[in-house]
N, C-alpha and C positions, 0 to 999 in steps of 0.2 A: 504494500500500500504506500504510497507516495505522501510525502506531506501534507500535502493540498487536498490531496483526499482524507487523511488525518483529521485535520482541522475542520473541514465541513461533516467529519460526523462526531466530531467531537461537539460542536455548534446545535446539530441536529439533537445531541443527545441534551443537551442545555436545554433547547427550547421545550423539548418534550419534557422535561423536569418542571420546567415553571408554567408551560400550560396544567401539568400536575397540580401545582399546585394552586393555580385560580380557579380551581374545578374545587381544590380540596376547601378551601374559603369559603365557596359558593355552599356545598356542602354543608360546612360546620355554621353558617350564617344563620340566622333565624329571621332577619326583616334588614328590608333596607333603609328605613328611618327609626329614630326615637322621639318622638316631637307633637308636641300638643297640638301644635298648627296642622296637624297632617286628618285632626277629625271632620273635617269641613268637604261638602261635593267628594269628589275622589279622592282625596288626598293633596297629601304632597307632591307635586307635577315633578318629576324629573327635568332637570337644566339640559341634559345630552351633552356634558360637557365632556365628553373622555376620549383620552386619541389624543394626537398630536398637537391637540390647540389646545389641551387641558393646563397648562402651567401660563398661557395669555389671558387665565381667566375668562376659557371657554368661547373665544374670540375668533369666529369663524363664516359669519355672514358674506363677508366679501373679502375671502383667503382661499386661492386658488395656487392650491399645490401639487401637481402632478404627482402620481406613485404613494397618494396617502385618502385613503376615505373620511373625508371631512363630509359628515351628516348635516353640519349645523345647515346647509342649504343643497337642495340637490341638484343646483346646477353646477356645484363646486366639483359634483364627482370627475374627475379626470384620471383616467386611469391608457398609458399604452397599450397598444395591441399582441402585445407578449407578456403581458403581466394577471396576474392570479394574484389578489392581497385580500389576507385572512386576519382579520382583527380580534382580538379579546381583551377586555377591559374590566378591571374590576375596583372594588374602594371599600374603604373601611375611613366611620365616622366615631369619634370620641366626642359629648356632648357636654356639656355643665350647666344647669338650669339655675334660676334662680328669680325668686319673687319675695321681696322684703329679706325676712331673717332667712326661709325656707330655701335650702340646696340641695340639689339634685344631680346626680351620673348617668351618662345610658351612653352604652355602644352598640353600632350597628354597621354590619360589612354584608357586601353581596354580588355577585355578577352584576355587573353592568352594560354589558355590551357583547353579542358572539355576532358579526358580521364577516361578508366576502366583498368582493368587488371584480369586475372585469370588464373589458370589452366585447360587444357583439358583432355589432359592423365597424364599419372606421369611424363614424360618427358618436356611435350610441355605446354611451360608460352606465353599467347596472351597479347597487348595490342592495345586497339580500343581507338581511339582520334581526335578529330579536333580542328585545333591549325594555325593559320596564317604563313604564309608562309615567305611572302615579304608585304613593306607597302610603300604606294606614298604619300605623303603628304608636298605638299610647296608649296611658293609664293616668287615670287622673281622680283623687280620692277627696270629696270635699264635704262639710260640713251641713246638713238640711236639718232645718228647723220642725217637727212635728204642729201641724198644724192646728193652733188654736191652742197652742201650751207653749213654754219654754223649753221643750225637752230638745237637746240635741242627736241626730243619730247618724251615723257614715254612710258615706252613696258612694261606689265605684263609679268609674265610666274609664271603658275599654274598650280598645279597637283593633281590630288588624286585619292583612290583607291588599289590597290593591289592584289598579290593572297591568297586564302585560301588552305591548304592540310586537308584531309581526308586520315587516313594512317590504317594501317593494322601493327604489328610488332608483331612479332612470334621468340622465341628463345628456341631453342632444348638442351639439357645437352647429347652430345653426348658420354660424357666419365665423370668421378667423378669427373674430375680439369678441362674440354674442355666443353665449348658451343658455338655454331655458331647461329645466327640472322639474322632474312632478317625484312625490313624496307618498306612496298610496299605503294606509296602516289597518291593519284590521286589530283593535283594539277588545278585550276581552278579560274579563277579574272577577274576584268575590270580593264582598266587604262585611265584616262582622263586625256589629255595633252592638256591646251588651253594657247593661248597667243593671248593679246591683245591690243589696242591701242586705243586712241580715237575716230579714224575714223572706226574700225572696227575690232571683234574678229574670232577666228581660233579654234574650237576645234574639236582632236582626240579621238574616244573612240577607243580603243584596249581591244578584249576580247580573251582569250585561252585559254586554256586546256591541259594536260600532264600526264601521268601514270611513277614516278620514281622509284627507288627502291635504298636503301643503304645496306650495309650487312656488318658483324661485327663478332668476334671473341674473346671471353672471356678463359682466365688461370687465376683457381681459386685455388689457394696454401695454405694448413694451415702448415706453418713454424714449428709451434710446439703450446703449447694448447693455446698460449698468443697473437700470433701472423700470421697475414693473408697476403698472398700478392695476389694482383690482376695486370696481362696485361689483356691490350686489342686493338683492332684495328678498324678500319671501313676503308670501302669504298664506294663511291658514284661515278658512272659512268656519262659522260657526255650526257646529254640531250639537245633539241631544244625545245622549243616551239613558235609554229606559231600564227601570231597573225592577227585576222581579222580585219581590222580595217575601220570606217568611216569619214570622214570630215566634218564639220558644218559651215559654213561661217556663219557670222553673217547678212549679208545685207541681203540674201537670205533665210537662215534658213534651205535650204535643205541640208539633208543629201547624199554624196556624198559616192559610196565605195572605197576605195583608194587599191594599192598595197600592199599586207600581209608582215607585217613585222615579223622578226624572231629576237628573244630574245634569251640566251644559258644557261645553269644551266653545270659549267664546273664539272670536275672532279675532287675527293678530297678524299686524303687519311689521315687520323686521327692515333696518337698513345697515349694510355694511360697506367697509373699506379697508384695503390695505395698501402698503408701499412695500415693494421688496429691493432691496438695493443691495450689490456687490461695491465692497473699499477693500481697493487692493486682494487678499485673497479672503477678506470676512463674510459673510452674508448674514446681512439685516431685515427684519420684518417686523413693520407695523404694523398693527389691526384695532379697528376698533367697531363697537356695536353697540346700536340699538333698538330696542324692543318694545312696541305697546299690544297690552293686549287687553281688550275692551272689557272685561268682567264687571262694569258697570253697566253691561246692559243686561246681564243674568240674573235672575233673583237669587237670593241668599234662603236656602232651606234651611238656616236657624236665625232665629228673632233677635237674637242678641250680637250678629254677625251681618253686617254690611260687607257687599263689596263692592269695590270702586276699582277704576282705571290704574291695571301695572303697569309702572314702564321700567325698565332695567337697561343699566349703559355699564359694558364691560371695555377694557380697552387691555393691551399686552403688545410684548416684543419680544423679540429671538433673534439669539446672537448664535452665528456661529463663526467660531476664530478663523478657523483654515477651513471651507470645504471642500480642497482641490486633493482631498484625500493624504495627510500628510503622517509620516512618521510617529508624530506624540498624537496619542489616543484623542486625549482629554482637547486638542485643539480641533477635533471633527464632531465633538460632541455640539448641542445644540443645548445652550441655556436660554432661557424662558424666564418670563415676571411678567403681571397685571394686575388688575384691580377690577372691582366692581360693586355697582350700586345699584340697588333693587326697592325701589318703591310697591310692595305686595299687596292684593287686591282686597284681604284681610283688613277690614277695618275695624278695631272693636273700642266701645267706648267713645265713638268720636277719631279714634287717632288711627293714622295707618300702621300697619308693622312694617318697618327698614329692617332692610337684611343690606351690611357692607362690609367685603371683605378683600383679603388681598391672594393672590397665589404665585407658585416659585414650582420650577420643571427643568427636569434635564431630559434630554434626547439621547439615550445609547445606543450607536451603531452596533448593529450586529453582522458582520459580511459588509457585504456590497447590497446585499437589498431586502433587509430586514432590523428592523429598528425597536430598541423597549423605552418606552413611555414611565417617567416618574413621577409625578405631581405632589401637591399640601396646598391646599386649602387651610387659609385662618380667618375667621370669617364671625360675625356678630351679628345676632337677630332677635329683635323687642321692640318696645317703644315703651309709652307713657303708659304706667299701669297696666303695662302685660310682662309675660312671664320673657323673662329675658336668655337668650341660649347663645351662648360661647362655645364654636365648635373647631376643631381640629380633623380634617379630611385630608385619607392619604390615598392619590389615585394610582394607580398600575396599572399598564396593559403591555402588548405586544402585536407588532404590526408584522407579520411573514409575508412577504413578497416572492413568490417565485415564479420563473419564466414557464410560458404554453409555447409548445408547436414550434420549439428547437430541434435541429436534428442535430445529433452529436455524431462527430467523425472521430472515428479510430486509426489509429497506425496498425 
């Protein structure tokens, strides 16, 4: 066996070790959130921040990278006519809550992302993936008054559960600088809502299902030979989903079907940009994004919950020292930092909840065409007289690249 040959299964036997082991995480995981915010409509919505734009603070609206599946729009997909890329993505969150005196812990890790990507004709880049959608996941123990006495007595409220997407993303090069993306998800989850007491508990299972679609709009501009600039756009139409739902009382045990309740997935339009520049042998990239998404025109299924217009602005960059492949490792690695700030649709008491945080990423080449993804999220989420959560999120993945429809020649 020859060096070269060596080393690539030496390589091979690495990647196969760590896809082990985001299987074994996924595995040993139990939810993908810990978080009060997450019992409201479907949950807690998934960002799809994971993959190569995760340490820019998820920064991917108008980032058009050849040889890497960036979801964040589907026009971005660009993939050669010799390439095969197999994504996995996963994260683990550390949490600490806190409201007045009262402090709280929760961790939660989980797959995030199993996708492909390829080309079909010379125009049209696919990508196939299934990636969580929305996640439920809390407990929350408060104090009720016995009505028409001063007696006090404990009330659970617990949740868990979520939806999955299954998506389909197809983006066409309609013109040398123009490509258009359609985003097609067949969305699908349970959600169990129980609350309970000492005399007796209450639990709803809610299941449903939805066919969505997002569509997206890439300009792809080379300035001059140093310099790239990318726009782009999305949009996401407003959807319903119905939910069928049962009752459980606990004295009884029978299951009960109650009236179908309806959940909304509003409408959202996205604008992005990047700048990619070579200095001397460095490569730089700017990104930045923003996001509204209309949740003030859907009702709020709890009375004590408003909700109004999100908007969320993330921005980031990535450095790489040397790209020109050079001797020190650490000079072809790709370092990453962003920021981002999230006005949430969550309004409770009059006030919004902010979520603002910062992230930091490194890019490990693997070979010549396969790369691992590091990330950390630090990030802060509360307001005025709500429950405030300081969290710490570490992302991993791995992006395998390998060539189709080589013919190899022998001596």
């Amino acid at each position: 066996m020859t060096p070269q040959s060596e080393r690539k299964t030496r390589m091979k036997r690495s990647l196969i070790l760590l896809l082990n082991t985001l299987f074994y995480i996924q595995l040993c995981a139990q939810h993908n959130t810990s978080s009060p915010y997450s019992m409201f409509g479907v949950g807690e919505i998934e960002t799809g921040t994971y993959g190569m734009n995760s340490g820019m603070a998820g920064s991917g609206i108008g980032l058009y990278v050849p040889g890497f599946l960036n979801i964040a729009n589907p026009a971005a997909i660009a993939i050669d006519s010799l390439s095969f890329i197999f994504d996995v993505s996963t994260s683990a969150k550390i949490s600490r809550f806190s409201l007045g005196e009262g402090r709280e812990k929760a961790t939660s890790a989980n797959l995030k992302k199993i996708a492909m990507g390829f080309r079909t004709i010379p125009k049209l880049s696919l990508s196939l993936g299934l990636m969580p959608y929305s996640s439920v996941e809390y407990k929350l123990r408060t104090g009720e008054i016995v009505e028409g006495t001063n007696q006090q007595y404990d009330m659970l409220y617990e949740g868990n559960g979520g939806f999955t997407q299954i998506y389909l993303g197809g983006s066409y090069k309609l013109y040398p600088k123009w490509s258009l993306g359609v985003k097609a998800a067949y969305l699908f989850g349970t959600i169990n809502d129980i609350q309970g007491s000492w005399t007796q508990s209450r639990t709803i299972t809610s299941t449903g299902y939805k066919f969505v679609m997002d569509f997206g709009i890439i300009y792809n501009d080379r300035l001059n030979e140093r310099t790239n600039l990318t726009i782009g756009a999305t949009y996401g139409y407003k959807s319903q989903i119905k939910l069928n739902s049962t009752r459980t009382v606990s004295i009884n045990n029978v299951p009960e079907i109650i009236p179908s309740l309806h959940v909304y997935i509003p409408q959202s339009i996205a604008l992005g940009a990047s700048l990619q520049k070579i200095r001397g042998r460095s490569h730089l990239i700017f990104a930045a994004d923003y996001k509204f998404t209309d949740w003030g025109a859907t009702p709020s299924p709890n009375k004590k919950v408003y909700y109004s217009a999100n908007h969320r602005l993330n921005a980031g960059v990535q450095i790489t020292p040397n790209y020109r492949t050079p001797r020190n490792y650490f000079q072809r690695m790709a370092y990453q930092a962003g920021g981002f700030y999230e006005r949430s649709h969550l309004k409770i008491g009059g006030n919004n909840l902010i979520e603002t945080g910062l992230s930091l990423g490194m890019i490990f080449p693997l070979g010549r065409r396969t790369v691992l993804f590091l990330s950390a999220d630090l990030a802060h989420r509360g307001g005025t007289m709500m429950i405030n959560e300081n969290y710490l999120r570490l992302n991993l993945g791995v992006s395998l690249n390998e060539a189709w429809f080589i013919k190899w020649a022998y001596d």
